[in-house]
C-alpha positions as CSV (number, residue, x, y, z in Angstrom):
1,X,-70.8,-11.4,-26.0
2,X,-72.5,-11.2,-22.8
3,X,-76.1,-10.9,-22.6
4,X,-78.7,-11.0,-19.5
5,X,-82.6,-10.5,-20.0
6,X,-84.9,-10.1,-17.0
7,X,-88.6,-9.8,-16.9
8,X,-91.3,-10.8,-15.3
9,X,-91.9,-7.8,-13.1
10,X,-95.1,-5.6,-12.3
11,X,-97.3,-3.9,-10.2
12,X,-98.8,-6.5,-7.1
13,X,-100.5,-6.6,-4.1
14,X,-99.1,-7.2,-0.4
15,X,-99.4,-11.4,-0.5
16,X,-99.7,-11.6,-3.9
17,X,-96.9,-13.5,-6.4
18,X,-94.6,-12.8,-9.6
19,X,-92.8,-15.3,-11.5
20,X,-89.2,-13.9,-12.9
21,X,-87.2,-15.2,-16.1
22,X,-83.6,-14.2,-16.9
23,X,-82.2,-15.4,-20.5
24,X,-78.7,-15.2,-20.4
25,X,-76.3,-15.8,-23.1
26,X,-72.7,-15.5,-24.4
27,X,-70.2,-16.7,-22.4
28,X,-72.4,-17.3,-19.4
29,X,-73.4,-21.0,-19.7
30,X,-74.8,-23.6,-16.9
31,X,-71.5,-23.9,-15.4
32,X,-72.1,-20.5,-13.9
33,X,-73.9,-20.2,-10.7
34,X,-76.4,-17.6,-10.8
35,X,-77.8,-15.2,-8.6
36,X,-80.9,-12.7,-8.5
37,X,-80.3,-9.5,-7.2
38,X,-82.1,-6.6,-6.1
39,X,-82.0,-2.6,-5.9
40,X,-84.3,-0.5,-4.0
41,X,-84.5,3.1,-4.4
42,X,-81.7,4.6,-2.1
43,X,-80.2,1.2,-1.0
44,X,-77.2,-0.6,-2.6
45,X,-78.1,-4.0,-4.5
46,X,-78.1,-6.7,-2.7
47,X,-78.3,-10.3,-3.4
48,X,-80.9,-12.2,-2.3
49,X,-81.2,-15.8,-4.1
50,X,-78.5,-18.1,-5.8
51,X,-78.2,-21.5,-7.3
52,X,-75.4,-23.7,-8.0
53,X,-75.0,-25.0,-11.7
54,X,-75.3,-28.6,-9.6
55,X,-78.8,-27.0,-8.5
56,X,-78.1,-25.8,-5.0
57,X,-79.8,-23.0,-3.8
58,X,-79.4,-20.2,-1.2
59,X,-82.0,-17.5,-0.5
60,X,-81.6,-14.2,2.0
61,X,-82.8,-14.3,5.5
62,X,-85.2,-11.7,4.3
63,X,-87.1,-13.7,1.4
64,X,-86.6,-17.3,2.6
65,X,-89.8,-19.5,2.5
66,X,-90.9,-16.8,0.0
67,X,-89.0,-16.7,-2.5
68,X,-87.5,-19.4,-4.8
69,X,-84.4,-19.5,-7.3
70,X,-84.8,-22.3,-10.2
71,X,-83.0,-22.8,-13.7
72,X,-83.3,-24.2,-16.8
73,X,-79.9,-25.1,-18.2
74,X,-81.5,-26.3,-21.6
75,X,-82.5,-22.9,-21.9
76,X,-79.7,-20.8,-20.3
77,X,-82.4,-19.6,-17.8
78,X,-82.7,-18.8,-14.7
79,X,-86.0,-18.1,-12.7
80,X,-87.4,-16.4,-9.4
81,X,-90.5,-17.2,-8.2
82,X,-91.9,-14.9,-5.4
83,X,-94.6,-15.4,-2.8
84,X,-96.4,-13.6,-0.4
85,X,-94.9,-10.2,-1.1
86,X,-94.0,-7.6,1.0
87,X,-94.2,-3.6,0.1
88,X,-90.5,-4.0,0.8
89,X,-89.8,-5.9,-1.7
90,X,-90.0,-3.3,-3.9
91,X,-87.3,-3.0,-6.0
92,X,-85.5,-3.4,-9.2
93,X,-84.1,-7.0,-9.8
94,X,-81.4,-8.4,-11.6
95,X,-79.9,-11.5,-12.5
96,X,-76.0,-12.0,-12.9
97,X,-73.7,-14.7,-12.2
98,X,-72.5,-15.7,-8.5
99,X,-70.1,-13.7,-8.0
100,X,-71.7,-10.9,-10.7
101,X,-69.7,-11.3,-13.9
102,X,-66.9,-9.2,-14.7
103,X,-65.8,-9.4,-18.3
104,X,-63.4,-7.9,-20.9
105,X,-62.5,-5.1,-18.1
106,X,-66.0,-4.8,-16.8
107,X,-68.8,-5.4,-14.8
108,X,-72.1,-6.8,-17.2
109,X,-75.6,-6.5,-16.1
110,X,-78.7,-6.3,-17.6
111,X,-81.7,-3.9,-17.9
112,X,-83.1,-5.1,-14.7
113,X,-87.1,-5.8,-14.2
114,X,-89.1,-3.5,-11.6
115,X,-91.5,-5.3,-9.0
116,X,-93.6,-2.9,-7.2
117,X,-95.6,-4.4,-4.1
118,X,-98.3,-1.6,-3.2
119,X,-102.3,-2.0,-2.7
């Protein structure tokens, strides 16, 4: 019913970049705004780039002029494009709708992709 596929993630340098994807499918269509979130180790998950199904786009204070939210509505796909990365950007990230999607009693999210900025 509800599915959400990041990737994208790796291991990078300090300055370096990473392009991530998120398929989503089932009842999340481009109506939905999206968002990408993140999760560091021993910090709550926090959202840090969204886009309107119109196109509109919203970033964090802490990634803005870095980072980048884009989708695909052909594809049902919703990308994050990240520049000049910081060790603490290190985290897992997600993608989810805007507000995150709660369905059939409960809260979906996928797998997650890791991004680890270290030299």
């Amino acid at each position: 019913q509800v599915q959400l596929v990041e990737s994208g993630g790796g291991l990078v340098q300090p300055g370096g970049s990473l392009r991530l994807s998120c398929a989503a499918s089932g009842v999340i269509s481009s109506v939905n705004a999206m968002g990408w979130y993140r999760q560091a180790p021993g910090k709550e998950r926090e959202l840090v780039a969204t886009i309107s199904s119109g196109g509109r786009t919203n970033t964090a204070d802490s990634v803005k002029g870095r980072f980048t939210i884009s989708r695909d509505n052909a594809k049902n796909t919703v990308y994050l494009q990240m520049n000049s990365l910081k060790p603490e950007d290190t985290a897992v990230y997600y993608c989810n709708t805007d507000p995150p999607l709660y369905y059939d009693g409960r809260y979906y999210w996928g797998q997650g992709t890791q991004v680890t900025v270290s030299s």
